[in-house]
C-alpha positions in Angstrom: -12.7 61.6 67.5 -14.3 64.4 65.1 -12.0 65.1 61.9 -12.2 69.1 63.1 -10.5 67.6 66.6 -8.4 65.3 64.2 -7.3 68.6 62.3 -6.9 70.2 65.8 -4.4 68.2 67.2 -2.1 67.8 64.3 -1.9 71.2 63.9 -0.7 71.7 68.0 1.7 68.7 67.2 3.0 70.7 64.6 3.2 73.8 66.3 4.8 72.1 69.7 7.4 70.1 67.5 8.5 73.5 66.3 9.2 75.0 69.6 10.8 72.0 71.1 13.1 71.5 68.1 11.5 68.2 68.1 10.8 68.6 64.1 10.6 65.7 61.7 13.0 65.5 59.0 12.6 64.2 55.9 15.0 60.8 56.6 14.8 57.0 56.1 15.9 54.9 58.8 17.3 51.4 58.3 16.6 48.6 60.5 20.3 46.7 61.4 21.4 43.4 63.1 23.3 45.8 65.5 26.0 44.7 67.8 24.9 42.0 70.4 27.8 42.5 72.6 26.8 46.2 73.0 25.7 47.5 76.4 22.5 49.5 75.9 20.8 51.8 78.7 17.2 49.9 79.8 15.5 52.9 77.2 17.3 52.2 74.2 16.1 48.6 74.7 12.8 49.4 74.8 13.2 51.5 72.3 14.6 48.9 70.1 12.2 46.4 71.2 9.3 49.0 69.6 11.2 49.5 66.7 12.1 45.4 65.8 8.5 44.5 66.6 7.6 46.0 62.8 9.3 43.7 61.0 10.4 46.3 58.4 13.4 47.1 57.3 12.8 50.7 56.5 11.4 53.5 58.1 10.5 57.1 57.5 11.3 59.6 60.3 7.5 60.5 60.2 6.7 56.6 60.6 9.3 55.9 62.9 8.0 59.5 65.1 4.0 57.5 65.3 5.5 54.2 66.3 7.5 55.6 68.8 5.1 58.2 70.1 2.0 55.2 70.0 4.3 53.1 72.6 5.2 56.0 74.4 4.0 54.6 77.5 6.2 51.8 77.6 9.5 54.8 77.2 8.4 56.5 80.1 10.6 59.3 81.4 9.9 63.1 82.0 10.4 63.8 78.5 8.4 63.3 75.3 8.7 59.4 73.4 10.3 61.4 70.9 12.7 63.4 72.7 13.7 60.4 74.3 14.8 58.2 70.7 16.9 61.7 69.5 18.6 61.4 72.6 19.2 57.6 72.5 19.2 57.8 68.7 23.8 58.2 68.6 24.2 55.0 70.6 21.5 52.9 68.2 23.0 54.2 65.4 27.1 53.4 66.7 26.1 49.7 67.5 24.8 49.8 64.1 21.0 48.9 65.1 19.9 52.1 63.0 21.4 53.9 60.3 19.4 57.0 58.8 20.4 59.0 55.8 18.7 62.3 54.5 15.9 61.9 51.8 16.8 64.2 49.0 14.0 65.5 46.7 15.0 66.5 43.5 14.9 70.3 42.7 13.2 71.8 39.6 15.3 73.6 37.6 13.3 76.9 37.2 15.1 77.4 33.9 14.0 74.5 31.6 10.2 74.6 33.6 
């Protein structure tokens, strides 16, 4: 593919993530052990699957949104890859298979600039 087409279709995945809501956040996502009594629904499997097949232990949100969107196929459903992991993303997290927390950038202080 062309790097104007490239160019092209990050800027529609932009634009699209910002009318679905479906916006990536600056976050880091860690990889747990998780529960293995927990009873998961066949997507959040598969969505775990995707995400313990990277043998990392941290993620970004925007690395975690291309790995899931790249194995999107396997997710299936109606809705996007993505849509799919923010809806599954409370019962990951509460068997403690992912934990995320905000990524803070420090502020300049305009004052001693």
């Amino acid at each position: 593919m062309t790097d104007k087409r490239n160019k092209m279709l990050e800027k529609i995945k932009e634009n699209s993530a910002k009318i679905t809501g479906n916006r990536i956040r600056k976050r880091e996502y860690h990889i747990l052990e998780g529960n293995e009594e927990a009873k998961l629904p066949k997507k959040a499997i598969i969505m775990l699957e995707i995400i313990y097949s990277q043998d990392k232990t941290r993620l970004t949100e925007e690395e975690l949104f291309e790995l899931i969107d790249k194995n999107g196929d396997k997710i299936g459903g109606k809705q996007s890859p993505w849509k799919n992991f923010t809806y599954y993303r409370k019962v990951l997290v509460d068997e403690k298979f992912i934990s995320y927390n905000n990524i803070v950038e420090e502020k300049k202080d305009k004052k001693n600039s």
